[in-house]
N, C-alpha and C positions, 0 to 999 in steps of 0.2 A: 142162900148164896151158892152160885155154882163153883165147884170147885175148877179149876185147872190141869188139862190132865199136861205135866210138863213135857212130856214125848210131841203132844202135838204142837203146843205152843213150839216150842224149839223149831219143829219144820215149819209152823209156819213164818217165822220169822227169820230165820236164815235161806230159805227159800225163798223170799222179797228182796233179801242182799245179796244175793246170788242171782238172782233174775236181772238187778239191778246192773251187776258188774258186768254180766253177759252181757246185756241191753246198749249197754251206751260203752262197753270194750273198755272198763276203768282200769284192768290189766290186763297186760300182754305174757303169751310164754316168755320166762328165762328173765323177765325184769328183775329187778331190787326196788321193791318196797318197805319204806321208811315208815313206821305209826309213829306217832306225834301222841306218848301216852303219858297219859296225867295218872293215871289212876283212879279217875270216877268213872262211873256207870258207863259210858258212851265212847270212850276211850276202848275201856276194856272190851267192852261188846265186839270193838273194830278187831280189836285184837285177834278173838277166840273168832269171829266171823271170816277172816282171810285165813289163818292158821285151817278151818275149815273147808276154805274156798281151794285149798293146795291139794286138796284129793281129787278136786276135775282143771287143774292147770299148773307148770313144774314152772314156780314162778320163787326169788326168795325173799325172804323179812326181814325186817331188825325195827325195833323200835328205840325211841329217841323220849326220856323223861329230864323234864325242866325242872329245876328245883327254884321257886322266884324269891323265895325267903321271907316266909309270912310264917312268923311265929305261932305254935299251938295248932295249927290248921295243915302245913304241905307234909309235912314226916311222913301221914298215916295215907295219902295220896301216891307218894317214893316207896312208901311199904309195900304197897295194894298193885304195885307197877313192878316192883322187882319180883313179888310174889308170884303173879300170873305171868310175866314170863319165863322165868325159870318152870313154869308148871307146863308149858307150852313149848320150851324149848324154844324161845327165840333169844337170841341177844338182846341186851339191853345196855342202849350208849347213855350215860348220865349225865347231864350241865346241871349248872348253876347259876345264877343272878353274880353270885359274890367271885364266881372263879371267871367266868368269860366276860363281864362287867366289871367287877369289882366293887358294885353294893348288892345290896339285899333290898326286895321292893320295901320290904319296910323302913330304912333308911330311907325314901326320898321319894314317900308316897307324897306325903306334906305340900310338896310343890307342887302339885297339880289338882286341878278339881277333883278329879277321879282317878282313882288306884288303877283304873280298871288300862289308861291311857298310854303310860309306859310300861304296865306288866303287856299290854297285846302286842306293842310296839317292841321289844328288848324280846320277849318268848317266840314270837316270829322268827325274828331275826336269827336267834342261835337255832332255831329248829331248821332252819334253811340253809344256815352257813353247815351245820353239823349231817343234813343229809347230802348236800353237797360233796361233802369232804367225804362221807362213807360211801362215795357212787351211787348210789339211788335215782331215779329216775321217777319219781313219783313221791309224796308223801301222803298217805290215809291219815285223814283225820274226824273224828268223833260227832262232827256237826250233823246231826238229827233234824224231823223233820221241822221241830218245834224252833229249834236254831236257824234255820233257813229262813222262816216268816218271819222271826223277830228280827232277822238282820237285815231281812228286805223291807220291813218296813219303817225300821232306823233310815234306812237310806232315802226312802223315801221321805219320809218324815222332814229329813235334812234339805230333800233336794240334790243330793250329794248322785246325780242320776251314774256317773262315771263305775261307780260300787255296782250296778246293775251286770256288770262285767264280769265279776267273782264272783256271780251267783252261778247257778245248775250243779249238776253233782262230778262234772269234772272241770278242768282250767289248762288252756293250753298252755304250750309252753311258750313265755313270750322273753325271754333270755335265757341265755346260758348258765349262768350262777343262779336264776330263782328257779326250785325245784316247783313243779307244777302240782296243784291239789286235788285228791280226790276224793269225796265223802261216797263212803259203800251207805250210810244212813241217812243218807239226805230223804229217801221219802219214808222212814221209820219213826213215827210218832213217840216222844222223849217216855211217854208214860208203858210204852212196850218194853222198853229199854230196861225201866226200871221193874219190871215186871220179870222180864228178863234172868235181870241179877236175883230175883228175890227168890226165885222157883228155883233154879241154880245152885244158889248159897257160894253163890262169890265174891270173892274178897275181896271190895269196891268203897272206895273214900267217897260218903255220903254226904260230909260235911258242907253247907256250904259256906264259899268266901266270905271273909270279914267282913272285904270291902266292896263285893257285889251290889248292894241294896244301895250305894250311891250312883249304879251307874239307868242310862235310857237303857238297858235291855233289859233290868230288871224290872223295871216300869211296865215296860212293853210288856216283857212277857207275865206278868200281873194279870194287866189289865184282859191280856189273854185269855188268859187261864179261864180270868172271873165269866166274859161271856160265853167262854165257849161250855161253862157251867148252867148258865142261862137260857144261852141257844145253842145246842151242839147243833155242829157241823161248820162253827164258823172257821176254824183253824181249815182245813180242809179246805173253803172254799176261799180262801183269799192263795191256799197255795196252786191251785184251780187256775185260778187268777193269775197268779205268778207263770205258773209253766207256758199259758197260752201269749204271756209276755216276752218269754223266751222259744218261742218258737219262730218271731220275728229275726231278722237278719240284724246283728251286731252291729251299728257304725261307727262303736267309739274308736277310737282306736289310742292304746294303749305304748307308746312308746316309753322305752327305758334305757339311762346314760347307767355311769357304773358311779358312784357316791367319792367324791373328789377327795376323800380324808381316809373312808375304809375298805372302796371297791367293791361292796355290796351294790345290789342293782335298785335302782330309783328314780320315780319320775323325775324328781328336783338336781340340783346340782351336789345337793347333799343329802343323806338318805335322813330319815325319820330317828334313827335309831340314835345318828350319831347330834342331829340336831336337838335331842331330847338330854344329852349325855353331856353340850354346849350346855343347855340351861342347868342342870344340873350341880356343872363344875361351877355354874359361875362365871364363864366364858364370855 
């Protein structure tokens, strides 16, 4: 087995998130960029990769950690998040489930098929109300390349062709209040990532979710995994696939009201968030 010599892995894979950001301008001089850090592998990578990207652009950070309230599982997550950025010298703005909601996902996973349905739906939302409120004008987040295929093919899978919108590795800005996305890892294959943190010896919440293994990405990304063990090159070549779909011209078009009850921004008359928070109460 060949060893790794970590000098060079490290350039080679920050040198592909840095080609990347140059490539497609995912930042500007003088902005405020927001991470969205959880504290696992791909998170932190974004982290320590823009922290890295401020030595060829005078741009500034802060990151934004959700706490969703999943007992035995998020603590070492909020540990692995305060750690790395106190070690980077970035701020770090903390939520919660229980303080900006007022449950904890484990109180009221129960209601719905999958955990997975209101923790994406409520973590969104304070991660957006909360870079909003700190100025930012972009938020970085952790989605790799392995996250891209499995989320375009959810979409696909469903039909749901409108999602085809939120793919590529930035998002315009299509309102005022939604802070726009941008993944420096979208074309960084998840198993680099984790190769990444291992060479490194960084202090990364490996754990995964409880309630993961009931959701279609975990499926997906399964069933992934298994042929791309079979026939490699298959991950690769459906995201092949993917980019040569978005090089075609956009038609959807994406309009957004502001949410009648909390003013966050939504296609419907009421946003997701709060229609999830209706069921919820019991409403």
């Amino acid at each position: 087995m060949v060893k790794l010599n970590k000098e060079e892995f490290n350039n080679h894979i920050f040198t592909r998130i840095n080609n990347l950001i140059k490539n497609y301008e995912l930042i500007k001089e003088d902005e405020l960029i927001a991470i969205a850090l959880s504290g696992g592998k791909d998170s932190v990578l974004t982290l320590h990769a823009l922290k890295n990207y401020q030595n060829y652009l005078d741009f500034e950070l802060v990151a934004i950690s959700v706490d969703e309230g999943i007992k035995g599982y998020r603590q070492h997550g909020i540990d692995s998040a305060v750690q790395n950025a106190k070690d980077l010298n970035i701020k770090l703005v903390q939520k919660s489930f229980k303080e900006e909601e007022g449950f904890a996902l484990d109180d009221i996973y129960t209601d719905f098929k999958s955990a997975c349905i209101p923790c994406g739906v409520f973590r969104r939302n304070i991660l957006n109300k909360t870079a909003h409120e700190l100025g930012a004008v972009k938020m970085a987040t952790g989605h790799n390349l392995d996250d891209e295929i499995q989320s375009f093919l959810m979409s696909f899978a469903r039909g749901d062709t409108i999602k085809f919108s939120k793919f590529g590795p930035e998002l315009d800005m299509i309102h005022p209040k939604l802070i726009p996305r941008i993944k420096p890892l979208w074309n960084t294959p998840e198993k680099e990532v984790g190769m990444w943190a291992i060479l490194n010896d960084i202090n990364i919440h490996l754990d995964e979710c409880p309630y993961s293994h009931l959701s279609l990405r975990a499926k997906i990304k399964e069933f992934l995994n298994t042929h791309e063990d079979q026939y490699p090159g298959i991950k690769n070549n459906v995201m092949e696939s993917f980019k040569k779909m978005l090089t075609f011209e956009n038609t959807i078009s994406t309009k957004l009201n502001e949410c009648e009850k909390c003013g966050e921004p939504t296609s419907a008359n009421i946003c997701k968030a709060c229609e999830l928070k209706e069921l919820i109460n019991g409403e």
